[in-house]
C-alpha positions in Angstrom: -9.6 -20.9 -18.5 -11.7 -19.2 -21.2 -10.7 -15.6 -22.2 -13.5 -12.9 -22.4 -14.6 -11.1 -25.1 -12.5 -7.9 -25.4 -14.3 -5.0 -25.5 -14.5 -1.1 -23.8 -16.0 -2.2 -20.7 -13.6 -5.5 -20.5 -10.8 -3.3 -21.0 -11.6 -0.6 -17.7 -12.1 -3.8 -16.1 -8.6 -4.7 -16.7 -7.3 -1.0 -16.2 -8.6 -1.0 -12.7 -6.9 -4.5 -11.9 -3.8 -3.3 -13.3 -4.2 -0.5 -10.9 -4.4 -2.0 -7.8 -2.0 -5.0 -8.7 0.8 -2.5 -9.4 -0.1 -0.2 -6.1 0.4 -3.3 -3.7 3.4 -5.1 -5.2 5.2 -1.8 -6.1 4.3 -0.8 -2.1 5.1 -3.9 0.0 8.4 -5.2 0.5 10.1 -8.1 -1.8 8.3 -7.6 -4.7 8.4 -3.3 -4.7 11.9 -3.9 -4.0 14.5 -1.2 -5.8 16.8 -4.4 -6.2 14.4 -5.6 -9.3 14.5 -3.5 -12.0 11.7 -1.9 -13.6 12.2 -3.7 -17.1 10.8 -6.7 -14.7 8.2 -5.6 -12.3 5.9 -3.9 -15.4 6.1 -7.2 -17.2 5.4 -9.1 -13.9 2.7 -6.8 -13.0 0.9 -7.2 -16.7 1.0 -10.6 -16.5 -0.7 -11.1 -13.2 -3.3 -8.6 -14.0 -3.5 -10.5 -16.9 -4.3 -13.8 -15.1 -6.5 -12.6 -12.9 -8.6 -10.5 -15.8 -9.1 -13.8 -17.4 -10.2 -16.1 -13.7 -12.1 -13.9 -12.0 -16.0 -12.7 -13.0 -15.9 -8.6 -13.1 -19.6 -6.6 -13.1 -19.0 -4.3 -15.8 -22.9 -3.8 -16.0 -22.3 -0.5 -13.7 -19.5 0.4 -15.2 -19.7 4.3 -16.3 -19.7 5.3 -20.2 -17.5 8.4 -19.7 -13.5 8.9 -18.8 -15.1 11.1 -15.8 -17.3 8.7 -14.5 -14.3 6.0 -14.9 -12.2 8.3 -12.1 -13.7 7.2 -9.6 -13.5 3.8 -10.0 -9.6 4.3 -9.9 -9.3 6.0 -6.9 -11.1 3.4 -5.4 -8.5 0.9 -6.4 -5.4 3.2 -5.2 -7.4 3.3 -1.8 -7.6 -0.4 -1.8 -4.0 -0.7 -2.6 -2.3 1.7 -0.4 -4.9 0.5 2.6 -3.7 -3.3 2.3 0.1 -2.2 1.3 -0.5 -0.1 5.0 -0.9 -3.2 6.8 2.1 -4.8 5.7 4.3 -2.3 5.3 3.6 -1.1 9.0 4.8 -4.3 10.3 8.6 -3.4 9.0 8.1 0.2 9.7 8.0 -1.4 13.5 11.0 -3.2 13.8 12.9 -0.5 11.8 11.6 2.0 13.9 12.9 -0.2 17.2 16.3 -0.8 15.7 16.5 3.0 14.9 16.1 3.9 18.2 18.1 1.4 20.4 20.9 2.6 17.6 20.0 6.3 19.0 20.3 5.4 22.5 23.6 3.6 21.4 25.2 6.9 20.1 24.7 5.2 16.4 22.3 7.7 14.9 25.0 9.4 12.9 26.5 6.1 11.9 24.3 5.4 8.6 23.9 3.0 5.4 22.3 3.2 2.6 18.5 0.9 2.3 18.7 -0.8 -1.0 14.9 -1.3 -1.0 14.4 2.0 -0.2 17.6 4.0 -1.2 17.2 6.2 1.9 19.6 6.4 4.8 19.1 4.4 7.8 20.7 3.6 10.9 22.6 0.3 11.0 20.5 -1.5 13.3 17.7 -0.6 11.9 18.6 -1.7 8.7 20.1 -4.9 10.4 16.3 -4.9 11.9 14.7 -4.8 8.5 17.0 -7.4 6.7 16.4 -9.6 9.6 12.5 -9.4 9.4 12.4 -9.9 5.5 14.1 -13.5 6.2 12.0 -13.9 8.7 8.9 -12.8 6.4 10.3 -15.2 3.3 10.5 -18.1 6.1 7.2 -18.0 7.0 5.8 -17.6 3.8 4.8 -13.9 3.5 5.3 -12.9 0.3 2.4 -16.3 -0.8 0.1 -14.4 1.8 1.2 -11.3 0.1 -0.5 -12.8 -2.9 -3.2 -14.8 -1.7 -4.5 -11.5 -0.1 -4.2 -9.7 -3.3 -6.1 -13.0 -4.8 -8.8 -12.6 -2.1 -9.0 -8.9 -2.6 -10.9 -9.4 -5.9 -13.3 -12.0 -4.3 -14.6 -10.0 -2.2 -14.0 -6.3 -3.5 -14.6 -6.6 -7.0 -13.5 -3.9 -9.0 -15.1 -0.7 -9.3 -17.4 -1.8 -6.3 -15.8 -0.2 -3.6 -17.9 1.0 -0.4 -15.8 1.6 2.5 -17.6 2.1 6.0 -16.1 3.4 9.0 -14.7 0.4 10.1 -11.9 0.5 7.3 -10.1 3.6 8.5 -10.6 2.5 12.2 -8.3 -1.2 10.9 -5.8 1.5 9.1 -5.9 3.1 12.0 -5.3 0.2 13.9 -2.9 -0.9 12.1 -0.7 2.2 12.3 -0.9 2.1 15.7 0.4 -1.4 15.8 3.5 0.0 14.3 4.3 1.0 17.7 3.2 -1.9 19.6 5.4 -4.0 17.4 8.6 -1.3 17.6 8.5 -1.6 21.9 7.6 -5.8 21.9 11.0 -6.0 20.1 13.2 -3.1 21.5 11.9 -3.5 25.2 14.8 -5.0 26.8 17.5 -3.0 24.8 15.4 0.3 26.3 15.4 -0.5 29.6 18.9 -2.0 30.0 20.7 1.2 28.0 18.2 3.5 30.2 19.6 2.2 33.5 23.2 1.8 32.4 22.9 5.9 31.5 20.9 6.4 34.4 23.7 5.1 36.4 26.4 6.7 34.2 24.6 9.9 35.8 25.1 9.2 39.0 28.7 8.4 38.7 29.2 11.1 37.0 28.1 13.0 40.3 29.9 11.1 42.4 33.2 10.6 40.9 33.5 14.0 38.9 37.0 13.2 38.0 35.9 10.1 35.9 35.6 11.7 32.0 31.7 9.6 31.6 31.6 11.1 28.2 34.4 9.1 26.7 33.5 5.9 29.3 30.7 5.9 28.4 30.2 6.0 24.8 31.8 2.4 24.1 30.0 0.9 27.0 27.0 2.3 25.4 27.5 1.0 22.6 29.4 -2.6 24.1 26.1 -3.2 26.0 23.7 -2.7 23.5 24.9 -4.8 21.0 25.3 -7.4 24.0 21.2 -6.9 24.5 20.4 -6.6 21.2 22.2 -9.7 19.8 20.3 -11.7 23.3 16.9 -10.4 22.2 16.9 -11.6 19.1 15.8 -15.0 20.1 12.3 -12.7 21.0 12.3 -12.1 17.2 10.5 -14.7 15.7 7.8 -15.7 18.5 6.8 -11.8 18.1 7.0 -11.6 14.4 5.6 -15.4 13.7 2.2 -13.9 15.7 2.0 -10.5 13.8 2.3 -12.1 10.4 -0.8 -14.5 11.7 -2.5 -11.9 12.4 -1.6 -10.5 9.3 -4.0 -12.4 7.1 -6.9 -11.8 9.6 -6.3 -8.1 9.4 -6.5 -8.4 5.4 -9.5 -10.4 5.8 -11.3 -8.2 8.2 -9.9 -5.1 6.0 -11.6 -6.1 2.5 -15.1 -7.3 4.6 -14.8 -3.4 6.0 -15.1 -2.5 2.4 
């Protein structure tokens, strides 16, 4: 591994891999965690930009003369960053967003905890939810996909040669959208079985008005989701093991968009 001559134009090219480095580690989940401190991630983040400045063949030839000109460039790494932090991130977004709702239908929504990769407030099953899918993620080796699409990102979007077509916000799009998909896949049998058992709170609650269904049926609410939820977790990792395949498609088809 031979190191290149350090000059001006060497030095923006290594500025602008800093850039996006630091955008998708510091947004995706593991490595952007609040749990490491910051005393480690900048040192971490240096020294992969520093690998990669030193493996990978940058085209400086068009690189601009002027700080102006150099503006540019860097907003075109942020958009590269956030877009491929989007498609990961969205994937936990939709299992937290399923656990924060079947918590909701429980009665749970005022019952919250404290995120530590976050340090916002969450329900606790949808932090339960998001725990469980970053296991999940570690076992089937997301966080090396995390960096071989960060790897591949360079290969085929070098540096300061960003040209996005239409197709990228459509994937983004996309991709925000599966957020959704994701969220009822995993909460579908929790929604329907708390639907019907308030449904038919309802109509006992019209038919035997002495019955107080406000205090019968909070901890049955709560009894019967946690008996669904804890049964559909066996769904989780069929549904997850396909979205994180599709995952490094999506990255793929992503960086060819650009």
């Amino acid at each position: 591994m031979t190191i290149p001559s350090f000059n001006t134009m060497e030095f923006m090219a290594f500025i602008l891999i800093l850039i996006r480095i630091s955008i998708i580690l510091a947004a995706v989940p593991i490595f952007g965690s609040r749990l490491i401190p910051t005393q480690i991630k900048i040192p971490m983040f240096m020294v992969m930009s520093l690998f990669l400045w030193t493996a990978i063949k940058v085209d400086v030839s068009y690189f601009p003369n002027s700080f102006i000109g150099f503006v540019p460039l860097i907003l075109g790494e942020v958009f590269i960053g956030l877009a491929l932090a989007l498609l990961i991130r969205t994937i936990f977004a939709g299992v937290q967003l399923a656990g924060q709702y079947i918590g909701y239908q429980m009665g749970m929504a005022i019952a919250n905890v404290i995120d530590p990769q976050t340090g916002t407030q969450v329900s606790i099953l949808s932090e339960f939810s998001h725990v469980l899918v970053l296991f999940m993620f570690l076992a089937f080796n997301g966080h090396y996909l995390i960096i071989k699409g960060l790897v591949e990102s360079f290969n085929l979007v070098s540096p300061g040669h960003l040209f996005p077509s239409s197709g990228v916000f459509d994937i983004v799009s996309g991709s925000a959208a599966k957020m959704f998909v994701i969220a009822v896949k995993i909460g579908a049998a929790p929604f329907a079985v708390l639907f019907f058992t308030k449904v038919s709170m309802g109509i006992i609650a019209k038919t035997v008005p002495q019955m107080n269904v406000l205090f019968v049926g909070m901890p049955l609410y709560i009894m019967i989701g946690l008996l669904v939820f804890g049964l559909s977790l066996t769904f989780f990792p069929p549904i997850l093991g396909r979205v994180f395949s599709d995952l490094d498609l999506s990255i793929l088809n992503l960086l060819q968009a650009m």
